[in-house]
C-alpha positions as CSV (number, residue, x, y, z in Angstrom):
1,X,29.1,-10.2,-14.9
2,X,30.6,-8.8,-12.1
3,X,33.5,-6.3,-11.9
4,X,35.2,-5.2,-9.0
5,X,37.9,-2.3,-9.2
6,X,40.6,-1.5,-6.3
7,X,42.5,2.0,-6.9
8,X,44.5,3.4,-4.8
9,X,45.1,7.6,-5.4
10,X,47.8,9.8,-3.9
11,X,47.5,13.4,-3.6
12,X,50.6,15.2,-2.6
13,X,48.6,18.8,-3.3
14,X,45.1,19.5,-4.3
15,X,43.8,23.0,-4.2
16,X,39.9,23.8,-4.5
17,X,39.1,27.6,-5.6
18,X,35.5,27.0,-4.1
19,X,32.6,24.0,-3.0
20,X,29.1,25.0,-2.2
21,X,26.5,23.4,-1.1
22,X,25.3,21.8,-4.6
23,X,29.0,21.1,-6.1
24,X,30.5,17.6,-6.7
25,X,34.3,17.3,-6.0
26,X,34.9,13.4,-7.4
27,X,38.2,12.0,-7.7
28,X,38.6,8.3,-9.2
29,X,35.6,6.5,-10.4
30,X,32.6,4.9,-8.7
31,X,30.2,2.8,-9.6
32,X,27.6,4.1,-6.6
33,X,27.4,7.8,-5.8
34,X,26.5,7.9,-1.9
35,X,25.0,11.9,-0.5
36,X,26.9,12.8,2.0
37,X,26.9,15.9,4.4
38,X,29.0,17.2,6.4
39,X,28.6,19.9,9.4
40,X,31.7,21.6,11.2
41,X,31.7,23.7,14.4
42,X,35.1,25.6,12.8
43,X,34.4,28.6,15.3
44,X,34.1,26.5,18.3
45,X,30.4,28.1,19.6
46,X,28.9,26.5,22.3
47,X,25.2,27.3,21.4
48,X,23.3,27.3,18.9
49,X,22.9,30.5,16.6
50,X,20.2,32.9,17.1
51,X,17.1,32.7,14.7
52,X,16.8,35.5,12.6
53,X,14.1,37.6,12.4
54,X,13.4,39.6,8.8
55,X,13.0,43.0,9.6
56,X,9.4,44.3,8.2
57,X,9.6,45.5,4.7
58,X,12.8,43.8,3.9
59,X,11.7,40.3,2.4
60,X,13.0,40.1,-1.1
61,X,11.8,37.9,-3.6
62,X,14.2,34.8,-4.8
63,X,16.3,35.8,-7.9
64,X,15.6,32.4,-9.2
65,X,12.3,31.6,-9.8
66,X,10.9,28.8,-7.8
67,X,8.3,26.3,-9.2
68,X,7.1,23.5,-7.0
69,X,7.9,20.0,-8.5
């Protein structure tokens, strides 16, 4: 069996205290989930950033421990 669902949503106002980069913001339903990233040149730079360099001595380890998978 196969199901197909049309909806149509209307948001007049929708505010969002904060996304990062791992957050979901999902309104309706879906069947499929599709990733989907997004990059925005907000400031208007017309070269790339420089590459930072750590300073010696200033490395810090992650506050999360990382484990390889």
């Amino acid at each position: 069996m196969q199901l197909t669902v049309h909806q149509s949503i209307y948001i007049h106002t929708l505010r969002v205290g904060s996304i990062t980069n791992s957050s979901v913001l999902q309104i309706g339903s879906t069947g499929k989930s599709f990733a989907m990233s997004q990059q925005f040149n907000t400031g208007g730079y017309e070269q790339p950033a420089e590459v930072p360099t750590p300073e010696e001595g200033t490395v810090e380890p992650p506050l999360v421990p990382l484990s390889p998978v």
